[in-house]
RODO-2510 file (C-alpha; in nm, 4 decimals, decimal comma):
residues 462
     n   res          X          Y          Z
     1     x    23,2270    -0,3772    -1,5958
     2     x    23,5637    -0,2237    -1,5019
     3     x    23,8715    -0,3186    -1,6905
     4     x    24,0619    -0,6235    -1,4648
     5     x    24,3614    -0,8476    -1,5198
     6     x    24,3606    -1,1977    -1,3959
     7     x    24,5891    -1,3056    -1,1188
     8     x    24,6347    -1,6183    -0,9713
     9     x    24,7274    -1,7400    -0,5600
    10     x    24,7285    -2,1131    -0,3720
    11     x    24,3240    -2,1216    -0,4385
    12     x    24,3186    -2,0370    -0,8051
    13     x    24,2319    -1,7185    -1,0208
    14     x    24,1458    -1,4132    -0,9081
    15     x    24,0012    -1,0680    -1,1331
    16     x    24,2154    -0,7847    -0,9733
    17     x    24,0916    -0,4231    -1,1202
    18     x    24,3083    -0,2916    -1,3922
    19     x    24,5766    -0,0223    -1,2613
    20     x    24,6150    -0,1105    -0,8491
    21     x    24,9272    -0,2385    -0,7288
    22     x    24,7777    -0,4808    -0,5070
    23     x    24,7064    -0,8563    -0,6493
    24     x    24,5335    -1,1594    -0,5749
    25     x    24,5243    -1,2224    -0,1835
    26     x    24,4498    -0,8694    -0,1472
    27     x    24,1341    -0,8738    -0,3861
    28     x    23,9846    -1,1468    -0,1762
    29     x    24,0336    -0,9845     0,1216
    30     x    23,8554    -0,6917    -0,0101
    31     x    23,5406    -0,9478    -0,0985
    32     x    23,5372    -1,1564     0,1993
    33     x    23,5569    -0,8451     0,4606
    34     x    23,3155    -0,5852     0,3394
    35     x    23,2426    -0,4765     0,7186
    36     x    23,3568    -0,1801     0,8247
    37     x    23,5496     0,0750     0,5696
    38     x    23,8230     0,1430     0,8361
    39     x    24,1181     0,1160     0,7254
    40     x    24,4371     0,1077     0,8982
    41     x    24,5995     0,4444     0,9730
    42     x    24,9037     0,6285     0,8438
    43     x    25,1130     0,5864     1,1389
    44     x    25,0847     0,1596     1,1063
    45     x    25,1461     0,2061     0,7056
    46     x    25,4491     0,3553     0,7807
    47     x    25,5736     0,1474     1,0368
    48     x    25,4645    -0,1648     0,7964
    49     x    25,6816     0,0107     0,5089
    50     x    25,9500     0,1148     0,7221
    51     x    25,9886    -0,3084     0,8517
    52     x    25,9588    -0,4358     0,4563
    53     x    26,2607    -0,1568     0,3970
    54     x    26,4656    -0,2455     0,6473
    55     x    26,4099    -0,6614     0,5718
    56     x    26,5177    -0,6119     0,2239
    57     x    26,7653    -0,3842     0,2990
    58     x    26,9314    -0,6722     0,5141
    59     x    26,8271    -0,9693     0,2846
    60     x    27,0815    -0,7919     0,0335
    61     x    27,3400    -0,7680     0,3259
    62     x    27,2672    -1,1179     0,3950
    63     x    27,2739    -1,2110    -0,0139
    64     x    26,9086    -1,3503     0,0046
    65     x    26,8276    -1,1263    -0,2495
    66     x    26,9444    -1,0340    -0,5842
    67     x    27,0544    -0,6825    -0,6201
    68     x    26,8578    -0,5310    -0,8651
    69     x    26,5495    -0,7722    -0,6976
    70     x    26,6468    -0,5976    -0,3957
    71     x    26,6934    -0,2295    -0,4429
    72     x    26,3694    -0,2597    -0,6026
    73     x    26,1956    -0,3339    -0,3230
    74     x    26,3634    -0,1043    -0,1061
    75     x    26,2897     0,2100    -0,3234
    76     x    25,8673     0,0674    -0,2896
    77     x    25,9117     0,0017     0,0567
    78     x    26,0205     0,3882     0,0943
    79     x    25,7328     0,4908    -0,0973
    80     x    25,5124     0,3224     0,1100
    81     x    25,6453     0,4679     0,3879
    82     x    25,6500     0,8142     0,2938
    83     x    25,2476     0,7704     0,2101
    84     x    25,2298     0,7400    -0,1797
    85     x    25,1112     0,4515    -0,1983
    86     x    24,8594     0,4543     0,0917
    87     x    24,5110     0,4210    -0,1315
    88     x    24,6667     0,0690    -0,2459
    89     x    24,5869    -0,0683     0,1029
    90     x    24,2496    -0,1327     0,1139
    91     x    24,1680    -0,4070     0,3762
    92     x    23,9389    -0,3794     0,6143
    93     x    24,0565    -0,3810     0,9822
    94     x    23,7804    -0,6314     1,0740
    95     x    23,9379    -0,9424     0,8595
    96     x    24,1981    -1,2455     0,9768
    97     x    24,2715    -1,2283     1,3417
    98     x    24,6669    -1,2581     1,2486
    99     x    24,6750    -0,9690     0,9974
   100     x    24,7879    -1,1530     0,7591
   101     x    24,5437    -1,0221     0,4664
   102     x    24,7478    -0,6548     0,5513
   103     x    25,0632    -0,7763     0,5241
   104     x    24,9952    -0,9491     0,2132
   105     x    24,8462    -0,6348     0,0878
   106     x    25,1689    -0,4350     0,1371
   107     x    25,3890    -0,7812     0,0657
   108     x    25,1711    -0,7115    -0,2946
   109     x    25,1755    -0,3708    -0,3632
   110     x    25,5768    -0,3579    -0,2827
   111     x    25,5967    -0,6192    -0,5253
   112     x    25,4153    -0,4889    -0,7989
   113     x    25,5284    -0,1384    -0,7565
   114     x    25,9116    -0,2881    -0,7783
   115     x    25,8159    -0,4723    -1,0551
   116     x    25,6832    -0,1120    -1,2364
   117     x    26,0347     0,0199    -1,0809
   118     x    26,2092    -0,2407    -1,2773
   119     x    26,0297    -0,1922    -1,6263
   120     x    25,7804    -0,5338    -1,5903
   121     x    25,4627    -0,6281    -1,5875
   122     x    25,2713    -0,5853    -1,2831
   123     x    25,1249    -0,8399    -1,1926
   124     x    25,3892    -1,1062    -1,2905
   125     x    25,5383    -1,2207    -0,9929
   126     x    25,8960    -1,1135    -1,1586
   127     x    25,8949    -0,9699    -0,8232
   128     x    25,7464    -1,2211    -0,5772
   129     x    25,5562    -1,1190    -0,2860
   130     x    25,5805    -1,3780    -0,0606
   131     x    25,9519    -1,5335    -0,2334
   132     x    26,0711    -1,2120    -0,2022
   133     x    25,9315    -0,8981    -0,0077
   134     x    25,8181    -1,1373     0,2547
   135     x    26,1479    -1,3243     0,2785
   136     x    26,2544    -1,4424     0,6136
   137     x    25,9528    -1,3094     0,7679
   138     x    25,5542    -1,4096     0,8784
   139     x    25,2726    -1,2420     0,9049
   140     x    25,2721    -1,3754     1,2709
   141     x    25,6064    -1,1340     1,3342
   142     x    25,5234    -0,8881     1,0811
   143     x    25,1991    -0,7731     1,2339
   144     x    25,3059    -0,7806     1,5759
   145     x    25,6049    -0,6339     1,4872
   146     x    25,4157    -0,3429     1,3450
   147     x    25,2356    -0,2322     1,6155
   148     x    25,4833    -0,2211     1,8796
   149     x    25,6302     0,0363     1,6126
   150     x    25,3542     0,2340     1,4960
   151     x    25,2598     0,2541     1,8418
   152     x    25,5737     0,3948     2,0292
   153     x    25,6692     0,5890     1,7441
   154     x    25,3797     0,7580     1,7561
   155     x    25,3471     0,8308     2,1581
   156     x    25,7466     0,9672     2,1090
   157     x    25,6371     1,1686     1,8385
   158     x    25,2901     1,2627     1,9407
   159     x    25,1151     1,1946     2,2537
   160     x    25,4662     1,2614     2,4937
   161     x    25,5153     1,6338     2,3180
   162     x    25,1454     1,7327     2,3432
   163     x    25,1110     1,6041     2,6898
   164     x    25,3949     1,7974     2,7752
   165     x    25,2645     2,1112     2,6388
   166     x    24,9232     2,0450     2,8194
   167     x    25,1301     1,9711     3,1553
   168     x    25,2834     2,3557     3,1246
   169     x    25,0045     2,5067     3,0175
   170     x    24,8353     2,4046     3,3590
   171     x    25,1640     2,4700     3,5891
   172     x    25,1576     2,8240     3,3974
   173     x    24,7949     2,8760     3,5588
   174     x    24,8960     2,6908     3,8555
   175     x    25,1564     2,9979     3,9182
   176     x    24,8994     3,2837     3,7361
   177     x    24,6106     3,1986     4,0054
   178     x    24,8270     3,1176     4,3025
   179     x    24,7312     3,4640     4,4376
   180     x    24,3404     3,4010     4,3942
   181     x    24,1378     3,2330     4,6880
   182     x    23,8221     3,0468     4,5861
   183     x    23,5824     2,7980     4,7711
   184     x    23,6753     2,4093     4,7445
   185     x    23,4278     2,1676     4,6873
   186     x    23,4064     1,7894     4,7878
   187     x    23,0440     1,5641     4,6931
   188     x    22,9828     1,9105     4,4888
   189     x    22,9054     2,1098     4,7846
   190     x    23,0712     2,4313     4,9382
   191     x    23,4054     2,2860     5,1401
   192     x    23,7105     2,4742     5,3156
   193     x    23,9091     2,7350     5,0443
   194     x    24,1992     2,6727     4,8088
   195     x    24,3642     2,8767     4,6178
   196     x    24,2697     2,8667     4,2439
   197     x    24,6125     2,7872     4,1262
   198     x    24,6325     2,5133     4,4176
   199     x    24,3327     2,3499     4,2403
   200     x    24,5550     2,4225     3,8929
   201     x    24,8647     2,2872     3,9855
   202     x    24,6310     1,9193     4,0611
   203     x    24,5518     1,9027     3,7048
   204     x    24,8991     1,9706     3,5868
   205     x    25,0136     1,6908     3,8293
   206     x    24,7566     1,4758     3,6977
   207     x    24,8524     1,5599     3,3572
   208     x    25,2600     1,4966     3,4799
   209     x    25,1675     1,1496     3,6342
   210     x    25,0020     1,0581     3,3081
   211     x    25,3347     1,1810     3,1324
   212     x    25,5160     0,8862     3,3306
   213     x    25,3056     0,6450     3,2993
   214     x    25,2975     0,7022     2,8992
   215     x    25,6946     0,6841     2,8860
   216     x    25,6574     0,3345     3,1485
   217     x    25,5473     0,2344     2,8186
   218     x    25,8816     0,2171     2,6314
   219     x    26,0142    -0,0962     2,8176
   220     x    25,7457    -0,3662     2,6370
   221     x    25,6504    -0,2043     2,3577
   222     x    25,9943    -0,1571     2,2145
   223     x    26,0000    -0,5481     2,2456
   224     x    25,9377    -0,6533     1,9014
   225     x    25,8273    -1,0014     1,8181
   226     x    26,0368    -1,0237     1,4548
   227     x    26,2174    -1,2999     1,4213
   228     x    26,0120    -1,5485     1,5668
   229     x    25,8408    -1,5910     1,1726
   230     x    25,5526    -1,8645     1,2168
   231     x    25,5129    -1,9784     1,5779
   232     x    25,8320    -1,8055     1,7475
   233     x    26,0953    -2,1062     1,6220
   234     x    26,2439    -1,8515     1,4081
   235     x    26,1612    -2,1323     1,0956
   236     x    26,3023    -1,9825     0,7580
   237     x    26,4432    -1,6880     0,9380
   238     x    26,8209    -1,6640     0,9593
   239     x    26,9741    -1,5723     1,3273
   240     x    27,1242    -1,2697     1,1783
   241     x    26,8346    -1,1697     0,9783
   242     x    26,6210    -0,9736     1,3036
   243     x    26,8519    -0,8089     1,4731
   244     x    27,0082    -0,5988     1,1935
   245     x    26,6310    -0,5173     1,0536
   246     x    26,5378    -0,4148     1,4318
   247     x    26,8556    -0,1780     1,4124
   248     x    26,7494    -0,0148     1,1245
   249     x    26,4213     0,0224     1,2594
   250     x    26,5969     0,2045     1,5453
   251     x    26,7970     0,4567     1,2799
   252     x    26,4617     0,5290     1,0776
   253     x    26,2514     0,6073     1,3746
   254     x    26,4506     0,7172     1,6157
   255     x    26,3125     0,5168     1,8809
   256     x    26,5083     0,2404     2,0088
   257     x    26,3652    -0,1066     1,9304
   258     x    26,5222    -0,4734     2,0639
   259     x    26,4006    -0,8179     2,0239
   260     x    26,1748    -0,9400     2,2327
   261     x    26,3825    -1,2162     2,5058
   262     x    26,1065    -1,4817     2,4710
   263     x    25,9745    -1,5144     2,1174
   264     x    25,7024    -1,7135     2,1884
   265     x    25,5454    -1,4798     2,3965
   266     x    25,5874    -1,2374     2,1520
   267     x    25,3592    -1,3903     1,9229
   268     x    25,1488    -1,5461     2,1507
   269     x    25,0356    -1,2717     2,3365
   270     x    24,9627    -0,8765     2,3172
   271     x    24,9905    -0,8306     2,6794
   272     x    25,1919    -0,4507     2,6001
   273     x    24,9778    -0,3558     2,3813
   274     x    24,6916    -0,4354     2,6484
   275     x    24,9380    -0,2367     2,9093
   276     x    24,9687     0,0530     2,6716
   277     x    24,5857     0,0894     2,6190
   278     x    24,5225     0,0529     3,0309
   279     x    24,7829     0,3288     3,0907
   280     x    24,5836     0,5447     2,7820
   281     x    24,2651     0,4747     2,9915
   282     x    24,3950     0,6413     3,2576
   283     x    24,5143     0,9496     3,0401
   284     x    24,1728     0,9738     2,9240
   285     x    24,0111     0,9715     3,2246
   286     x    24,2725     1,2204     3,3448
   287     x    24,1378     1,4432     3,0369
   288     x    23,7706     1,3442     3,1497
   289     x    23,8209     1,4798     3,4869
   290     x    24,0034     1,8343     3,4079
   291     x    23,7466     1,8614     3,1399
   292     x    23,4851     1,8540     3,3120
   293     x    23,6437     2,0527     3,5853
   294     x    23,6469     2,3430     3,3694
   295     x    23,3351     2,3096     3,2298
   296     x    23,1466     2,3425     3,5607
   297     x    23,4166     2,6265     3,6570
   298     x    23,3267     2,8475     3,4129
   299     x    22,9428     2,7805     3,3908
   300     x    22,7227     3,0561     3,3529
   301     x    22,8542     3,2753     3,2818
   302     x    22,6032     3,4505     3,5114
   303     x    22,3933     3,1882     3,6866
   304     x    22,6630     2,8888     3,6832
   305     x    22,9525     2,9282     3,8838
   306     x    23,1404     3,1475     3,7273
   307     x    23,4878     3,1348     3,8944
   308     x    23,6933     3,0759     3,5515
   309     x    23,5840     3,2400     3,2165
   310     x    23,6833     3,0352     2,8904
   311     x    23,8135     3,1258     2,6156
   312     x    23,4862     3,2219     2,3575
   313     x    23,5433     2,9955     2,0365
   314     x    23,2090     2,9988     1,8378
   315     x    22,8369     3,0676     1,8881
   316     x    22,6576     2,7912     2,1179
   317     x    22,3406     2,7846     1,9841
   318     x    22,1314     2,8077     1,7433
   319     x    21,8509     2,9785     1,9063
   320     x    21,9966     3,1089     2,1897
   321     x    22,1829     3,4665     2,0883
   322     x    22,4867     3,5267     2,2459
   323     x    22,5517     3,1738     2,3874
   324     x    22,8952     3,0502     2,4067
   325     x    22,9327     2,7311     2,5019
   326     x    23,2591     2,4888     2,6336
   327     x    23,3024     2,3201     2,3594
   328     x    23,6879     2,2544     2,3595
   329     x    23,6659     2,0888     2,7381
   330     x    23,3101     1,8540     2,5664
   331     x    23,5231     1,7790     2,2560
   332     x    23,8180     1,6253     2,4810
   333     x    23,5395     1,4271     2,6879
   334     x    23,4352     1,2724     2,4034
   335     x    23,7598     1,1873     2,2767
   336     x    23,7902     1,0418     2,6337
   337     x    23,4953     0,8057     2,6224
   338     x    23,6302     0,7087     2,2550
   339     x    23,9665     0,5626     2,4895
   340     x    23,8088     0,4648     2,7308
   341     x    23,5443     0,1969     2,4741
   342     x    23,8725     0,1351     2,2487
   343     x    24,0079     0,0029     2,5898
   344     x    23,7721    -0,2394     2,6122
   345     x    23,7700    -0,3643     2,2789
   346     x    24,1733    -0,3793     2,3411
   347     x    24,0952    -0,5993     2,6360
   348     x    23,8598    -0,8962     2,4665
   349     x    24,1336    -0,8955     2,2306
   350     x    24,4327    -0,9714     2,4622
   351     x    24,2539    -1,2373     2,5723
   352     x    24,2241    -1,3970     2,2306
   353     x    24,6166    -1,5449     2,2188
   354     x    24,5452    -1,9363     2,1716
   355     x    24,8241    -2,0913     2,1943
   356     x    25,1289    -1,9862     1,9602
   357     x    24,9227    -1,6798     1,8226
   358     x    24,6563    -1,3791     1,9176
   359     x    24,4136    -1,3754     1,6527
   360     x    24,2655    -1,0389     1,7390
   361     x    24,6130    -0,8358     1,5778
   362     x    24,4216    -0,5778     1,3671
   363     x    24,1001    -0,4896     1,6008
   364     x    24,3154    -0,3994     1,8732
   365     x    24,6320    -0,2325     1,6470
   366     x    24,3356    -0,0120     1,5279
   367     x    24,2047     0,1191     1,8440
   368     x    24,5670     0,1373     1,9947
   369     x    24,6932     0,3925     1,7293
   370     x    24,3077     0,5733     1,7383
   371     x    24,3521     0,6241     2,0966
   372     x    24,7746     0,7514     2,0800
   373     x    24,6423     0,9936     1,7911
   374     x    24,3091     1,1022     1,9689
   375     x    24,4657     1,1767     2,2764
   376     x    24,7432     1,3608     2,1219
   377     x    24,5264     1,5776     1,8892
   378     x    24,3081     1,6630     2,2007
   379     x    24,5243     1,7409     2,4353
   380     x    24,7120     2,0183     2,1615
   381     x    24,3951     2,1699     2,0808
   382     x    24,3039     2,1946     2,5002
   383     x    24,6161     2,3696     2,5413
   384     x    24,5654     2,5967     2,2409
   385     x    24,2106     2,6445     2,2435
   386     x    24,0980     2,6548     2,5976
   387     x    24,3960     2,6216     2,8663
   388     x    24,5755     2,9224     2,7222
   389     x    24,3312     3,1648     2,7450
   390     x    24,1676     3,0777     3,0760
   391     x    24,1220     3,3597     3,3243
   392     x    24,0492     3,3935     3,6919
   393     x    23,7259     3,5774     3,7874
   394     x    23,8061     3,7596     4,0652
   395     x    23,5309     3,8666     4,2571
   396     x    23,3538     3,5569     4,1829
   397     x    23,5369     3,4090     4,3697
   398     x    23,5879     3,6136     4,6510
   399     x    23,2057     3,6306     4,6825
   400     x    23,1740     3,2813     4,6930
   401     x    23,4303     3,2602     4,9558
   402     x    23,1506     3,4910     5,1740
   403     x    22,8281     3,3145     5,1309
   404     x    23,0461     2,9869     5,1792
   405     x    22,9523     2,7906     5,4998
   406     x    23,2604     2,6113     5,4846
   407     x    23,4221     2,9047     5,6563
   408     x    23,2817     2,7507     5,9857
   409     x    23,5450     2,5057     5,9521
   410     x    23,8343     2,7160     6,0854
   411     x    23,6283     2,8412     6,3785
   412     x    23,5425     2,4624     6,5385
   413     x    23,9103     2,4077     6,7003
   414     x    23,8593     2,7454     6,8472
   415     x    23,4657     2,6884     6,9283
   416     x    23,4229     2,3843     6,9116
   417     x    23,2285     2,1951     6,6640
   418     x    22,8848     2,2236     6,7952
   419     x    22,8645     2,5344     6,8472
   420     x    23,0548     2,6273     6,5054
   421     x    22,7717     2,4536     6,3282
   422     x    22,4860     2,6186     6,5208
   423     x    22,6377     2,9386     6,3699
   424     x    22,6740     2,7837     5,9990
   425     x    22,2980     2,6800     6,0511
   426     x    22,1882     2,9955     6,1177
   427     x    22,3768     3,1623     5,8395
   428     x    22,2235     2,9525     5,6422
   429     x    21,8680     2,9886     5,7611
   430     x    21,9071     3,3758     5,7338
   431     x    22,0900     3,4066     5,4212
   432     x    22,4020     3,6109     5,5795
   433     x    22,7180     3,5392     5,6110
   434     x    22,9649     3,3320     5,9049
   435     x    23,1517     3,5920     5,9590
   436     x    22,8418     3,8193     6,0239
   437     x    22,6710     3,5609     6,2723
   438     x    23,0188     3,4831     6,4341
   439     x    23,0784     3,8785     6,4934
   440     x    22,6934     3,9023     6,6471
   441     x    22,7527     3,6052     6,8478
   442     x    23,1368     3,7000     7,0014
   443     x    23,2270     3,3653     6,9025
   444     x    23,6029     3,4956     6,9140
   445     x    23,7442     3,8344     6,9592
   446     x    23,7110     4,0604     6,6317
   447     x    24,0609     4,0662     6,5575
   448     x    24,1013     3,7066     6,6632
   449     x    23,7816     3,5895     6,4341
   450     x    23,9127     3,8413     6,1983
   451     x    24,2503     3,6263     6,1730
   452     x    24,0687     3,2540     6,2056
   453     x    23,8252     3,3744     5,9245
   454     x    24,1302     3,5325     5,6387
   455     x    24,0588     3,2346     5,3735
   456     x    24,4303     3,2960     5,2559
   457     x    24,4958     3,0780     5,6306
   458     x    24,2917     2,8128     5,5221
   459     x    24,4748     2,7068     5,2504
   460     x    24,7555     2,6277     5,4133
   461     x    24,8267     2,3503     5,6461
   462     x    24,8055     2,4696     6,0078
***
């Protein structure tokens, strides 16, 4: 049996292993929730140890806390923070609906690791880690507190930069193709032509809509529910005490933070962080759609459609020699469906605030950061792996634009629309083109049909 040291909490005495800073409350958490193995991520670690800083930073302003007591804590906070201390939390995501088994584990592992800082014993409460790390503060304002941070820190820092490379990288094609007339397509058959960087600049609009939305996001999510300790009375919390930690929040991250108005909604329910996962949902399936777009674009490369060639990135298959297959456009799909189910997950738990308190705080924290990070990651790599190094095929395209029976289109005000069909029926029956048929039949004049029939018109309005 591994070495262990005896600790003790409310219930009694508990064997923590020899060596981790954690103690008792975390230990049981670790044997009552052996679900999952996920763990919460870096970017909510920090965001925890950046709070704990920034409370005992102002409990010595306030003189709540003894000095050396104080800049004890501080210095572990930091560490936490930074990630050194990262492996020490080890709680499951799937555990109490309020969190509070996570911020014990960090209230804990600050303790003990200020304790080491100090010369003591871990493990002997000289450092206390509810009298003192958690001073003035609940998990019930901690945890919520958290997330809002994690979360907008990390679409500042992340998901706003690398959607703003992927929005140039698609107005960059927009402009390369502008000169390149292609066949549109509507229910995934042959419609009127657009120009390929027409078709282009729709993603990167798409992309720039999605951009808005995201930063929409600032004005609940830098709301932050501290302050409102147990059920949003603010009990064993002094006035002073929120405000100046929120401010230093602000310094630290760089991202401007406030107190939430209402308190008790604050704690009661996660309503932004159910805003902030609709508004990823619709990022995703933003990604979904240009994805997919490109995939069927370039298909082929010889029997698909061919109009776009993708970058080559590795060998498709395993049997096949010479394949090369989209696999930066099925990679961001994927990530997209991943959003799109963490949505839903995000949704059954913003319906879970009875009363004074949600009690579904780390399911949904968990699947807000996954999706920020996800979409972040794959929109960088779909710039730099695929967008990038997109080219037009040419004559693809123009040939397309010939066998298309679209092109009939631009003949029915002149014709009429009977009688422009009849011709795209025949072309079709006889496997030639409109433009042949329309010359044989002297549907117009040939410099007038030559004119009505110049694709470059038809993508303009007129």
């Amino acid at each position: 049996m591994s070495k262990a040291r005896i600790e003790t909490d409310s219930l009694g005495e508990v064997r923590v292993p020899e060596g981790v800073y954690y103690g008792a409350q975390t230990q049981r958490a670790v044997e009552n929730f052996p679900i999952s193995g996920l763990r919460f991520p870096r970017s909510f670690i920090r965001a925890l140890g950046l709070l704990k800083k920034a409370a005992a930073e102002t409990n010595l302003e306030l003189g709540a806390l003894e000095e050396r007591v104080g800049k004890a804590i501080v210095q572990a906070a930091q560490e936490v923070a930074e990630g050194k201390l990262d492996a020490q939390f080890v709680v499951d995501i799937f555990q109490t609906g309020s969190g509070t088994s996570t911020n014990m584990n960090a209230n804990e592992v600050i303790a003990n690791r200020a304790i080491e800082i100090l010369g003591g014993r871990i493990g002997s409460k000289e450092v206390h880690p509810n009298d003192h790390v958690n001073r003035g503060q609940s998990s019930n304002d901690i945890i919520p507190t958290t997330i809002h941070v994690a979360a907008l820190e990390s679409i500042e820092k992340q998901l706003l930069p690398s959607l703003r490379q992927l929005h140039a990288a698609l107005a960059e094609k927009a402009r390369e193709f502008d000169s390149i007339v292609k066949i549109g397509r509507t229910h995934l058959q042959d419609a009127v032509p657009i120009r390929l960087g027409q078709e282009f600049s729709g993603y990167a609009s798409m992309v720039e809509h999605g951009i808005r939305r995201v930063e929409g996001l600032r004005t609940h999510l830098s709301e932050l529910a501290l302050g409102g300790t147990a059920v949003g009375t603010g009990l064993n919390s002094q006035p002073r005490f929120a405000p100046r930690v929120i401010e230093k929040l602000s310094e630290a991250t760089g991202v401007r933070f406030r107190q939430a108005g209402n308190l008790f909604e604050a704690l009661a329910a996660r309503d932004a962080v159910v805003e902030a996962s609709g508004v990823l949902k619709t990022v995703a399936c933003s990604l979904m759609k240009i994805a997919n777009d490109l995939r069927w674009l370039g298909s082929g490369p010889r029997c698909g459609i061919g109009e776009i060639l993708l970058p080559d990135t590795q060998p498709g298959s395993s049997i096949m020699p010479g394949k090369v297959n989209p696999v930066i456009p099925e990679a961001v799909t994927m990530v997209a469906a991943q959003v799109i189910g963490c949505d839903a997950a995000i949704t059954i738990g913003g319906q879970s605030g009875n009363f004074e308190l949600n009690v579904m705080m780390p399911v949904m924290a968990y699947n807000l950061l996954l999706s920020v990070e996800l979409l972040g990651r794959a929109s960088s790599v779909l710039v730099e792996k695929c967008v990038g190094g997109i080219q037009a095929n040419k004559e693809r395209c123009q040939e397309m634009i010939e066998r298309s029976l679209a092109m009939c289109t631009a003949l029915a005000p002149k014709i009429g629309y009977d009688a422009a069909a009849k011709i795209a029926q025949q072309a079709y029956r006889t496997g030639r083109t409109v433009r042949e048929i329309a010359l044989e039949k002297k549907a117009l004049p040939e410099k007038e049909l030559e004119e009505v029939l110049d694709p470059w018109r038809m993508t303009e309005p007129g």
